[in-house]
C-alpha positions in Angstrom: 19.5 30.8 -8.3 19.5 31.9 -5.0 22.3 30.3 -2.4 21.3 27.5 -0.4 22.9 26.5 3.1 23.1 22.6 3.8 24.1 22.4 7.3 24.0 18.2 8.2 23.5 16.0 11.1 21.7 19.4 13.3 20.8 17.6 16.7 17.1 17.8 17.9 16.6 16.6 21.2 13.1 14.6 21.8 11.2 15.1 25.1 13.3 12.0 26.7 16.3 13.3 25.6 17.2 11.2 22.8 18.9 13.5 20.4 17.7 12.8 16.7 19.9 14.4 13.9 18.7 16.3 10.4 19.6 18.2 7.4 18.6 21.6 6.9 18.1 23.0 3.9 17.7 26.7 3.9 18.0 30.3 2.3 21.0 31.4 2.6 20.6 34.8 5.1 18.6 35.4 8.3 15.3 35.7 7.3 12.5 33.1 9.1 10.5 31.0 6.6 7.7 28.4 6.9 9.3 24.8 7.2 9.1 21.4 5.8 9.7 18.6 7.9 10.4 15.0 6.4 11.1 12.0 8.6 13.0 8.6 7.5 13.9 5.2 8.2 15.8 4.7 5.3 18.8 7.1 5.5 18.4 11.1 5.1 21.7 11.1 3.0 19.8 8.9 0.6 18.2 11.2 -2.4 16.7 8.7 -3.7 14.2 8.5 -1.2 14.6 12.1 0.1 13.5 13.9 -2.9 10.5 10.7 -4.0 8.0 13.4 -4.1 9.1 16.9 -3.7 12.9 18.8 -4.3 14.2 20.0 -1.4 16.4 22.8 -3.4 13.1 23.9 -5.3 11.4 24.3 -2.2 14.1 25.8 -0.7 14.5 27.9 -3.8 10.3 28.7 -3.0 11.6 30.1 0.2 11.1 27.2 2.9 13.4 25.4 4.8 13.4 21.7 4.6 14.4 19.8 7.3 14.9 15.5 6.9 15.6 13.8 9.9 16.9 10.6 10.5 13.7 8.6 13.1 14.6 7.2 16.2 17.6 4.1 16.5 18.3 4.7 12.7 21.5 5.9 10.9 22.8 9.2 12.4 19.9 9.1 15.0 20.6 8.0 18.8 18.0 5.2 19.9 17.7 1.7 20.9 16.1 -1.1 19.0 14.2 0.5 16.0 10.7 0.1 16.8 9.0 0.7 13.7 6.1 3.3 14.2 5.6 3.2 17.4 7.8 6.6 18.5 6.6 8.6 15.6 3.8 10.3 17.4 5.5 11.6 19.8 9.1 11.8 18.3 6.9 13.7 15.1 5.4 16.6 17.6 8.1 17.3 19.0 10.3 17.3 15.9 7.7 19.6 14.5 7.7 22.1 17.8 11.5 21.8 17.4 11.4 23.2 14.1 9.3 25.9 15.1 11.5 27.4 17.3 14.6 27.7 15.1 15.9 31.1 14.2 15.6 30.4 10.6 11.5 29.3 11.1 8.6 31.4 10.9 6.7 29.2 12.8 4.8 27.7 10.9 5.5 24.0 9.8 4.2 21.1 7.3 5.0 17.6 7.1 4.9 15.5 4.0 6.9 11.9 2.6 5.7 8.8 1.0 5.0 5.6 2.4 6.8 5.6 6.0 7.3 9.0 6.0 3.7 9.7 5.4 2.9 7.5 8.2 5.6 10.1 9.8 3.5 13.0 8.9 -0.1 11.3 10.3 1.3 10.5 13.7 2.5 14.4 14.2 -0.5 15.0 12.9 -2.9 12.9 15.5 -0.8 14.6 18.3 -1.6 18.1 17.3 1.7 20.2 17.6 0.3 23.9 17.9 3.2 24.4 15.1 1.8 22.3 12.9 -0.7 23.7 9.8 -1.0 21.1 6.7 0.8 17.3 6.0 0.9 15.9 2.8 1.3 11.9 2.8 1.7 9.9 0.1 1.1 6.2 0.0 1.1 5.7 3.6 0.0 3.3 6.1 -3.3 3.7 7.8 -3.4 0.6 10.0 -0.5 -1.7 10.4 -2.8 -4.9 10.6 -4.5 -3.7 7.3 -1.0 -3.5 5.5 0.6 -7.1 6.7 -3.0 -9.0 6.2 -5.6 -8.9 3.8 -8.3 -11.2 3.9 -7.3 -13.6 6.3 -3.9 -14.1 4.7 -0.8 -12.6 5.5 1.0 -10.3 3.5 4.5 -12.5 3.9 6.2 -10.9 0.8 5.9 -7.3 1.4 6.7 -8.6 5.4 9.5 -10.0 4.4 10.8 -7.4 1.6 10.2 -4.9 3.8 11.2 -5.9 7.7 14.4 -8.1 6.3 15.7 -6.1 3.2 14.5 -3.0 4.1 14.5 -2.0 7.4 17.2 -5.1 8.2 20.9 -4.2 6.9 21.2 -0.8 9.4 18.9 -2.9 12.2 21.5 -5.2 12.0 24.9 -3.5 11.7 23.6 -1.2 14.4 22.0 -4.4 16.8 25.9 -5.5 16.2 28.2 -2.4 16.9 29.6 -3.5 20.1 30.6 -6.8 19.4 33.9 -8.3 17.3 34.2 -6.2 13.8 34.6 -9.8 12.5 31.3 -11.1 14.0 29.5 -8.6 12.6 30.9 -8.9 9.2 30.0 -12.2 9.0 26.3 -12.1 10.5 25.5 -8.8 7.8 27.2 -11.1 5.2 24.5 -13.8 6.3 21.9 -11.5 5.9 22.3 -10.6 2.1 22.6 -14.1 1.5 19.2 -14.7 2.7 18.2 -11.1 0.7 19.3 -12.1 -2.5 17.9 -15.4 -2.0 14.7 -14.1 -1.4 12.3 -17.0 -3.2 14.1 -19.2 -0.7 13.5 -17.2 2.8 9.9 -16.6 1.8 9.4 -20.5 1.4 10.6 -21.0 4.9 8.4 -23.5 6.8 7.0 -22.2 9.2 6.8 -19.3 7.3 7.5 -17.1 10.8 10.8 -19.1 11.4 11.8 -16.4 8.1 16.4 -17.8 8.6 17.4 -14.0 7.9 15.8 -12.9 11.3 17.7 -15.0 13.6 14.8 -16.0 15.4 17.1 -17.5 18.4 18.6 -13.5 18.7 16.3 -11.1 16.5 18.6 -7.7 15.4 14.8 -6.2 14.8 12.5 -7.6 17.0 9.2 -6.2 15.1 10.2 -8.9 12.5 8.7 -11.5 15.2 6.1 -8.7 16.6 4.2 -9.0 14.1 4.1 -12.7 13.5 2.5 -13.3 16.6 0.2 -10.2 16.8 -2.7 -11.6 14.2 -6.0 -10.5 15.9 -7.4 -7.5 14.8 -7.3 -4.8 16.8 -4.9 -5.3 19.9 -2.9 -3.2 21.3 0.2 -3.9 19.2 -1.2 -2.8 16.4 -3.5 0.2 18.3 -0.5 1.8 18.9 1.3 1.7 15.9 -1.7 3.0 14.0 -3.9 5.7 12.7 -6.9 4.4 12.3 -10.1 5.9 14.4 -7.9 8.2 15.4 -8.3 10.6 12.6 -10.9 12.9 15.1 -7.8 14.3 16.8 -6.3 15.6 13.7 -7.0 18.8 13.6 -5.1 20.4 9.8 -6.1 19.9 6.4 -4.3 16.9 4.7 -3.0 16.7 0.6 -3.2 12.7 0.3 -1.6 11.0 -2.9 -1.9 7.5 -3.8 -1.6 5.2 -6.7 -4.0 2.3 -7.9 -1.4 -0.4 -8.1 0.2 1.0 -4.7 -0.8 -2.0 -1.6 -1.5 1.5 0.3 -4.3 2.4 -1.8 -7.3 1.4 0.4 -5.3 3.2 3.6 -4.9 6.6 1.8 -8.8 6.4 0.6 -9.6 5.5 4.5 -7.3 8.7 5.6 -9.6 10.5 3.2 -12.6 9.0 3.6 -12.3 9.5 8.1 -10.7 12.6 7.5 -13.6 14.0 5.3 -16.1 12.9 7.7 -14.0 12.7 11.5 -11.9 15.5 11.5 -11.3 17.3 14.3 -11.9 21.0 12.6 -13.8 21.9 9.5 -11.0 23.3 8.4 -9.7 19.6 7.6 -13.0 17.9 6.9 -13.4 20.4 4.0 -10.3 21.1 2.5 -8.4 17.8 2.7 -7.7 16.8 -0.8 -7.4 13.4 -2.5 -5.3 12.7 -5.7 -4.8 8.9 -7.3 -2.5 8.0 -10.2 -2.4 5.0 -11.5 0.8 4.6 -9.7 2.9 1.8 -7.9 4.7 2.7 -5.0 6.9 4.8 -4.1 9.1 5.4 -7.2 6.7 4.4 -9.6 5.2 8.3 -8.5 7.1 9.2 -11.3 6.5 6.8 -14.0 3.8 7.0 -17.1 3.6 3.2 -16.9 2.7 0.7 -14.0 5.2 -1.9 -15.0 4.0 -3.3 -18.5 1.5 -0.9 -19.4 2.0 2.9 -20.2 -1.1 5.5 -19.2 0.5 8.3 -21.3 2.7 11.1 -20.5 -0.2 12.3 -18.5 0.3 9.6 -15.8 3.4 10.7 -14.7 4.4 12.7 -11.5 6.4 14.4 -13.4 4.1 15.7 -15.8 0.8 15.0 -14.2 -2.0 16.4 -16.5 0.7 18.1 -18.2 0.3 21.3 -16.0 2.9 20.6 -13.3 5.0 18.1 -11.2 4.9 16.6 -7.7 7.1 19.3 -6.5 5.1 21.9 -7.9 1.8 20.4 -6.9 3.1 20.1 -3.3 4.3 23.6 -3.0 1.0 24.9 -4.6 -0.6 23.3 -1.5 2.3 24.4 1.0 1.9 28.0 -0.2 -1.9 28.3 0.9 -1.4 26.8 4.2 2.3 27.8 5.4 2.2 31.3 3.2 -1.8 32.2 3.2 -1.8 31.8 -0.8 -4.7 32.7 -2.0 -6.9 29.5 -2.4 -7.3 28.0 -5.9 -10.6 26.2 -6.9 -10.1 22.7 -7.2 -12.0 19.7 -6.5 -11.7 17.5 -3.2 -10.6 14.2 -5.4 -8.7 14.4 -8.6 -8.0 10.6 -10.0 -6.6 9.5 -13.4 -8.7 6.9 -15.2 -6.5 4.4 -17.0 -7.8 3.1 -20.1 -9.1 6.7 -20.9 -5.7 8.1 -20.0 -7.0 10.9 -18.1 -7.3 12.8 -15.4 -11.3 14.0 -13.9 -12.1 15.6 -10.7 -14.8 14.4 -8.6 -16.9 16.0 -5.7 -16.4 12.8 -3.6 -15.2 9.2 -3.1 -16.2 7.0 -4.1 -18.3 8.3 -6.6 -21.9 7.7 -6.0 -23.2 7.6 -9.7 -21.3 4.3 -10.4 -23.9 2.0 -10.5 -23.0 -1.8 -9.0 -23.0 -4.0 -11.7 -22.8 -8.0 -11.7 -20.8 -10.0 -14.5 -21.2 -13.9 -13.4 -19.1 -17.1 -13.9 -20.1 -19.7 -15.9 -19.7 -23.0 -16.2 -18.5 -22.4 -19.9 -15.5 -19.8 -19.2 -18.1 -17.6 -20.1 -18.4 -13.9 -18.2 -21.7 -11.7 -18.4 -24.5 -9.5 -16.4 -26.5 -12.7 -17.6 -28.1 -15.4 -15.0 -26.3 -18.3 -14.6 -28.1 -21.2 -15.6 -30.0 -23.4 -12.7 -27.7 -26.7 -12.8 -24.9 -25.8 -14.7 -21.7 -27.7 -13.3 -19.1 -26.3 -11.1 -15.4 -25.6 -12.4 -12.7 -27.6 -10.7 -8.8 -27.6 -10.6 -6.2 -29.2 -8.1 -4.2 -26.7 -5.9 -0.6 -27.4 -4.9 0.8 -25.1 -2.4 4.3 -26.5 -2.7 3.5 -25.4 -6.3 1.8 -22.2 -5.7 0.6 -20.0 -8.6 3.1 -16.8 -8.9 2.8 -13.5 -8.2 3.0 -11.7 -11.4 1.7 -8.0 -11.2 -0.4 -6.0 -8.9 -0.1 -3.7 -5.9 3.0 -5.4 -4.4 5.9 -4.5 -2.5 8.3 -7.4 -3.7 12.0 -7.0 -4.7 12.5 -5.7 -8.1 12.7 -8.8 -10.0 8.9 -9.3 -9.5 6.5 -7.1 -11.8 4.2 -4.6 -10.4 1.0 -2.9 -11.5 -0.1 -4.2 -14.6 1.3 -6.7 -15.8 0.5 -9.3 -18.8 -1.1 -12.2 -17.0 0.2 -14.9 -20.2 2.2 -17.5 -17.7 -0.8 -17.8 -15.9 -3.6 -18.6 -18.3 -2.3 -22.1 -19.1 -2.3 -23.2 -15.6 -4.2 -26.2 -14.5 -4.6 -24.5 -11.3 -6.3 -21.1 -12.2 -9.5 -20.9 -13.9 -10.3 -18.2 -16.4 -13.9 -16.9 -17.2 -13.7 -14.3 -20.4 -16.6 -11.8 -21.7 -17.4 -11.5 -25.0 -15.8 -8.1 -27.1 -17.4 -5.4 -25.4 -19.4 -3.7 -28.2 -18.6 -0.5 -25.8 -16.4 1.2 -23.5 -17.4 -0.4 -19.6 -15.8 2.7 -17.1 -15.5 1.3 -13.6 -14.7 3.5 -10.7 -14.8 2.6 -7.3 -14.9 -0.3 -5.2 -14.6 -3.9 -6.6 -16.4 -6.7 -4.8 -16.9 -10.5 -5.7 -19.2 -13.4 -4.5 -17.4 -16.5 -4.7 -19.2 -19.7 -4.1 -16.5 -22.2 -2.9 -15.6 -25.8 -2.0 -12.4 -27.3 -1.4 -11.4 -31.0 0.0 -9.3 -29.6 2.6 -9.8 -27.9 6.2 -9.1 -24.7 4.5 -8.7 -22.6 1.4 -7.5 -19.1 -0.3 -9.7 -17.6 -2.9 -7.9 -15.3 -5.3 -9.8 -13.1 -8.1 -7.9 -10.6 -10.0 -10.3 -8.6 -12.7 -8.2 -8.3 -15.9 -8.7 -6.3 -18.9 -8.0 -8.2 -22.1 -6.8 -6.0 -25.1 -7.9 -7.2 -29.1 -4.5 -9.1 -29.7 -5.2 -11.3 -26.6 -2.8 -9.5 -23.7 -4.3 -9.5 -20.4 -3.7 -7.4 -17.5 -4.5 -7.3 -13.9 -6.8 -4.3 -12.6 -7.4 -5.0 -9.5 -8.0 -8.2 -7.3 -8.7 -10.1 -4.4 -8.0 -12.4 -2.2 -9.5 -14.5 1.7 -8.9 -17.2 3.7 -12.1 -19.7 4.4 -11.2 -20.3 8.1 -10.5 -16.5 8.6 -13.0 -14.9 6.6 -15.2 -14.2 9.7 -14.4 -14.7 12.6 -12.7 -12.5 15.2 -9.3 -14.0 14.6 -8.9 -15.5 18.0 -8.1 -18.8 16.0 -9.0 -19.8 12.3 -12.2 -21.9 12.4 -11.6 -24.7 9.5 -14.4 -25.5 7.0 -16.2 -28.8 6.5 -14.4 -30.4 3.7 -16.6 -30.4 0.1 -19.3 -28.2 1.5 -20.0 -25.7 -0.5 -19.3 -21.8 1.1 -20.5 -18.3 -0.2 -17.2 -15.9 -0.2 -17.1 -12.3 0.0 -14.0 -10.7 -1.5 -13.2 -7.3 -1.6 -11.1 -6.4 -4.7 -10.4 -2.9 -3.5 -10.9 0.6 -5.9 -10.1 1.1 -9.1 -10.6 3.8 -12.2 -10.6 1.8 -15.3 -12.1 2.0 -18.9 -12.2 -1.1 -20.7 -12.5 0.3 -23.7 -14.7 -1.2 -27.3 -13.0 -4.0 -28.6 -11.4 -5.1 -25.3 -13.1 -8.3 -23.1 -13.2 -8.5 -19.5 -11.6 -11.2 -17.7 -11.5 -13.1 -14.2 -8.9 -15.2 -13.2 -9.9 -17.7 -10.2 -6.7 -19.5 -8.1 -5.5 -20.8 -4.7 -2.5 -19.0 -4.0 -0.5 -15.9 -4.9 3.0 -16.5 -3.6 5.1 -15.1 -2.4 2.5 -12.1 -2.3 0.3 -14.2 0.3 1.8 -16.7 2.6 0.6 -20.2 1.4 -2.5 -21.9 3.1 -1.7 -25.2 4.1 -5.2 -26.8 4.1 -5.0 -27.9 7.5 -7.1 -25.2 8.6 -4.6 -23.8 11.2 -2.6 -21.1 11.7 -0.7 -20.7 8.5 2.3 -18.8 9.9 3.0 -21.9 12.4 2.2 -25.1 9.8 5.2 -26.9 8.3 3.1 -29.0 5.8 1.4 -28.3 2.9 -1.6 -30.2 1.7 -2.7 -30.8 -2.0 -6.6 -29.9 -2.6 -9.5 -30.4 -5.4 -11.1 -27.4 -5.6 -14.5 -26.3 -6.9 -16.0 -22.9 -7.9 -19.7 -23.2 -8.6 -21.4 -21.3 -11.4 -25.4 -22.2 -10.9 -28.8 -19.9 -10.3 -28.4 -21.4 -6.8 -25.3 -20.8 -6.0 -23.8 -17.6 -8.2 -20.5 -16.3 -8.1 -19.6 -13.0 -9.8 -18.0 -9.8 -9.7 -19.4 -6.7 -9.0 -18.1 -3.5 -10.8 -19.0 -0.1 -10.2 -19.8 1.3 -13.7 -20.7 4.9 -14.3 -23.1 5.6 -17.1 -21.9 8.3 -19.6 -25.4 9.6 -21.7 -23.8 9.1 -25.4 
């Protein structure tokens, strides 16, 4: 193995003058090489997170240098107030410009990292650094509005996972290096109480009063930000976004995202922009798309999403049983950084759980899948039959001071809550979710795209959540999540000035947009949809009162009613492909 030269902390100076600090990985010798920049939050000492979806010493190894960089006001990094995503645009072109002009570079420079530091690699990307030839994100954000709401509701868990636990501890210790060592001992001690007890902090009323923030003297001021930025589209979130801005981005882009990952439906927009906005056709026709059936971040490397395994295909570290994230990432750094000859591979590459497999396709989503409608009914029942004129609605009381849990899906909770799939067993005996079930499918239902439901509601109070999560239910009776669902009544169209309550008992036609999935539900397995009014601490609770649920500090109990008539159908609507036998 060839020597490799770690040299730590190298100062780069941004166009202010704020001097962030890197590691730099490199060849040992003077030669110039194509680099890899990788921007963090989270520490650039921490492996962990450094080396989520490519080795830095196998790349090095490859002959690049790799350079991981500390963003603005974090850890070794100068910087006031961490401002999360707001400097990377600029900070990321002229990291990338930086890079370039190192004795050790060739000039020529890619960015890749999951999650933030895919975000990292979009914002140097929409400001075009001549430098700058490829990026390869992985589970990042698109829009930051799209990743704390989702149908009206607001995304408190990952909010609070995230801005608190996450992003928090160095916010704070760094928001508290001048004053008595003492003092801030004892505010960081504060902190991790309110981490560990996290069921406690995300039951907080008003759910933006969150106790760990210090809402009197915030350490991280976004943790506020964002709780009183909820109308789509302003300029908070504008600026802190990629979305429609995907026209100035002008190099081809490897994307990688996982079904169970709550960045899904951002990475398939990156694509889906980027295939059609683009500012070259170099991008629009060689930006490539590749889905696992992943949650995220870590979870790139596992076989299973939580309680089910996909086979040792699913893994990143086996992927197809051909090669690795690292390898698959340097195949694609090669052709762009090194002129590699090109190798003849399909624009979307996605692994179908169920089958276990991975297929390419030409696009996304696939236009052969044919939408498909499987209706409630009044019996439990699930089918692409009618329901009956007259059949009788289905009813349950919701209790948000009892809400149902989250158990599984594409969550970004702390680590004692399941991801992915998950067995859905605590929840099918609850009063408060109802459960419609298919007959044994006689045989194997694929379903690969978007998922979409039609939900015909009432509800006693001034407003309501609608949950659906699609299940697959195997011969012995388990059932696991897929995909699901979720709006608010008094925010599922307006322009979110203000929630506009419902009339109480009047009965409302829902659209909910389950997002993508490849599944096969094999022969011998039934289908199932679960129906509920809450999935905490995933969702914030909706307190029935029809206003603002981030500023209410009462809950209200509610009878609920999900109709199931020829007048007045609800169902789900799958995207099946037809194989010929």
């Amino acid at each position: 193995m060839s020597r490799i030269l770690v040299e730590r902390d190298v100062p780069c100076a941004m166009r202010d003058g704020c001097m962030l600090r890197a590691n730099v990985f490199r060849p040992d010798g003077d030669g110039r090489h194509p680099v890899l920049v990788f921007r963090t939050p989270y520490d650039k000492n921490f492996a962990q997170i450094t080396f989520m979806t490519m080795d830095s010493f196998r790349a090095v190894e490859a002959g690049y240098v790799v350079v991981q960089q500390d963003v603005r006001g974090r850890f070794a990094s100068e910087g006031d107030v961490h401002a999360p995503f707001v400097d990377e645009f600029a900070d990321g072109h002229d990291t990338v410009e930086w890079a370039a002009r190192q004795p050790w570079s060739n000039g020529a420079v890619g960015v890749y990292g999951t999650s933030y530091h895919g975000f990292t690699a979009w914002a140097a990307a929409v400001e075009a650094p001549p430098a700058l030839r490829t990026i390869a994100p992985s589970q990042a954000p698109n829009a930051t509005h799209r990743v704390f709401w989702r149908g009206g509701a607001f995304q408190l868990g990952m909010h609070a996972n995230w801005s608190v636990r996450v992003i928090g501890p160095n916010a704070l210790l760094r928001a508290e290096a001048k004053s008595d060592p003492g003092e801030r001992m004892a505010a960081f001690a504060d902190l991790v109480e309110h981490m560990d007890d996290f069921a406690t902090m995300a039951s907080a009323l008003p759910p933006r009063s969150l106790p760990a923030g210090r809402p009197d003297d915030p350490f991280l001021p976004y943790i506020y930000d964002v709780f009183e930025h909820r109308a789509r589209g302003d300029d908070f979130h504008r600026q802190r976004s990629i979305e429609g801005r995907h026209a100035q981005i002008g190099v081809p882009a490897l994307i990688i995202a996982g079904w169970h990952d709550p960045l899904l439906e951002s990475d398939l927009a990156h694509f889906t922009a980027m295939r059609a906005n683009a500012a070259t056709p170099q991008a629009r026709e060689h930006t490539r798309l590749v889905v696992g059936p992943w949650v995220h971040g870590a979870g790139l490397h596992m076989s299973a999403a939580t309680e089910v395994d996909f086979g040792t295909r699913a893994s990143g570290l086996a992927m197809d049983l051909r090669e690795d994230l690292t390898t698959l990432h340097l195949r694609w750094f090669d052709r762009w950084l090194k002129g590699a000859p090109a190798e003849d591979e399909a624009p979307v590459r996605i692994f179908v759980m169920g089958r276990n497999r991975w297929q390419d396709e030409t696009e996304w989503p696939p236009a052969r899948a044919v939408a498909t409608r499987w209706h409630l009914h009044s019996d439990a029942g699930l089918s692409p039959r009618a329901p009956d004129s007259g059949a009788r609605a289905r009813t349950y009381v919701h209790d948000p001071a009892d809400p149902v849990p989250t158990i599984g899906g594409a969550t970004l909770l702390p680590l004692d809550h399941r991801r992915g799939s998950a067995s859905q067993a605590d929840l099918l005996t609850r009063p408060d979710v109802l459960v419609f079930t298919s007959e044994v499918l006689d045989q194997a239902l694929e379903v690969i795209g978007r998922v979409r439901a039609e939900l015909w509601a009432a509800t006693s109070a001034r407003d309501a959540d609608w949950v659906i999560k699609l299940c697959d239910v195997h011969p012995d009776g388990r059932t696991f999540n897929v995909c699901d669902g979720i709006v608010r009544a008094s925010l599922r169209d307006s322009s979110w000035a203000a929630p506009r309550p419902i009339q109480p008992y009047e009965p409302v036609r829902y659209e909910i947009d389950l997002l993508s999935t490849a599944m096969v539900f094999d022969a011998g397995h039934r289908l199932c949809v679960l129906v509920m009014s809450s999935d905490f601490p995933r969702y914030d609770r909706n307190p029935g009162t029809g206003e603002w649920s981030l500023d209410a500090d009462g809950l209200l109990v509610a009878a609920q009613q999900v109709f199931c008539d020829a007048q007045r159908p609800s169902f789900v609507e799958l995207p099946t492909i037809n194989r010929r036998r």
